[in-house]
C-alpha positions, -999 to +999 in steps of 0.1 A: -158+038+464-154+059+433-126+071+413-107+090+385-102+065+360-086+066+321-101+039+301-085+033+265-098+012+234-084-004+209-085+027+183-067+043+212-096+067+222-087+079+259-115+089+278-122+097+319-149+085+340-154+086+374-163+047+381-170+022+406-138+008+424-144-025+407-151-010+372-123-027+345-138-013+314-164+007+294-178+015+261-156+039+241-184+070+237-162+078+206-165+047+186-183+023+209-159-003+210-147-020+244-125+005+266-101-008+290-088+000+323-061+022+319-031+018+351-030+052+367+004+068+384+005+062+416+010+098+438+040+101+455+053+129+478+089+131+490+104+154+515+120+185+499+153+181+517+161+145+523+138+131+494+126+104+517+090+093+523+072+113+544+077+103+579+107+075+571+136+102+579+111+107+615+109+071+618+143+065+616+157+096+636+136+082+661+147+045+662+183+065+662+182+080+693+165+050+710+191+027+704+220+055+712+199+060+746+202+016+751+237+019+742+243+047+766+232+033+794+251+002+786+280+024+788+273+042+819+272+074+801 
């Protein structure tokens, strides 16, 4: 697989390549020194309202009404 990557050296030349997976560094094309592997951001997208993950607030809404559906019938309700 490819990717994105940001590579830095030590003259703190930051440069983007799209690499192997595998790929921890490069030549610097700006000074050609040894350019490292640079750790990207990871992407993270919350719901708008609740600010959960997506799908947790679903999750857990569900297991919700599963157990209130066990305890109802405990109850004889």
């Amino acid at each position: 697989m490819r990717l994105m990557v940001e590579f830095q050296c030590k003259h703190e030349h930051i440069t983007e390549r799209l690499v192997d997976s595998d790929t921890r560094q490069i030549t610097c094309p700006e000074c050609g020194e040894n350019a490292i592997r640079l750790m990207g951001m990871p992407s993270v997208r919350l719901e708008p309202y609740s600010g959960a993950f997506p799908g947790a607030y679903h999750s857990w809404e569900r297991k919700r009404a599963d157990k209130m559906a066990v305890d109802n019938r405990r109850n004889g309700a």
